[in-house]
C-alpha positions as semicolon CSV with decimal commas, in nm:
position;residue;x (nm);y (nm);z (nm)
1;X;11,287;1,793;5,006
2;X;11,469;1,864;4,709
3;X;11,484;1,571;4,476
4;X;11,846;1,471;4,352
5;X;11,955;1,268;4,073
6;X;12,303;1,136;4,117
7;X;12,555;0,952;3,848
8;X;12,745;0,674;4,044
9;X;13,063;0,678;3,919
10;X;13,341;0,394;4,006
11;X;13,722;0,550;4,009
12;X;13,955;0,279;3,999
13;X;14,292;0,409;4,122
14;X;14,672;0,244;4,001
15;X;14,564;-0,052;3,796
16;X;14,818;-0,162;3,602
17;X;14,502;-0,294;3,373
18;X;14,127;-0,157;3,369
19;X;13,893;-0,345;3,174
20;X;13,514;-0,286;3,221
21;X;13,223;-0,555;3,104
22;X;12,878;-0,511;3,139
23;X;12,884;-0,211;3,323
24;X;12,507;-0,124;3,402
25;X;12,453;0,242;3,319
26;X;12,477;0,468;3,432
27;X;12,766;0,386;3,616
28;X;13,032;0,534;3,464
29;X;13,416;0,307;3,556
30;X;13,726;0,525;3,508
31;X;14,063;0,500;3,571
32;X;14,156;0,801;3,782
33;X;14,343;0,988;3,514
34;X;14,071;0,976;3,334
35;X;13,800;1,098;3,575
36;X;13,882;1,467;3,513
37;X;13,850;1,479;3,142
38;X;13,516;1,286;3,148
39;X;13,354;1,449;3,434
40;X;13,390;1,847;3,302
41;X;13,255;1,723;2,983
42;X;12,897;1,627;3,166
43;X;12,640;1,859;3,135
44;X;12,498;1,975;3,515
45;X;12,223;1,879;3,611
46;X;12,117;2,076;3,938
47;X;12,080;2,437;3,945
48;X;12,299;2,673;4,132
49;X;12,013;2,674;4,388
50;X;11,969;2,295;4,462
51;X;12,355;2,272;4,494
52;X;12,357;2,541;4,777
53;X;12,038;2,342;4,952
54;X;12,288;2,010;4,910
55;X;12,575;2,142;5,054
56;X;12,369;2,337;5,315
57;X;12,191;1,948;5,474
58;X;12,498;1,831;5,442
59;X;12,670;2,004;5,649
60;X;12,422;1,952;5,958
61;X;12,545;1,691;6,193
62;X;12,153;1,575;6,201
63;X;12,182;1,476;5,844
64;X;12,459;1,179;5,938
65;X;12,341;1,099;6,271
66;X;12,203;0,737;6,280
């Protein structure tokens, strides 16, 4: 098993107002036109290697089954 750290990120999509309070990091709480911008400016943090083993379980129906 490969382990995987993961950034939970909340995308909030056509609020006329966004205001975030005592957001627990690392969640990260953008308004979706600003999820671009702030996303590309993180640093990666799995290797090309670990990506391809990601993609590769996910992609097996076993991996979802119940």
């Amino acid at each position: 098993m490969v382990p995987s750290f993961v950034r939970p990120v909340i995308s909030v999509v056509h609020a006329a107002k966004l205001t975030v309070k005592g957001a627990n990091p690392p969640v990260l709480v953008l308004a979706v036109e600003h999820i671009d911008r702030v996303l590309s400016g993180l640093s990666p943090v799995l290797s090309p290697d670990q990506v391809a083993h990601m993609y590769g379980v996910a992609r097996q129906a076993h991996t979802w089954a119940g």
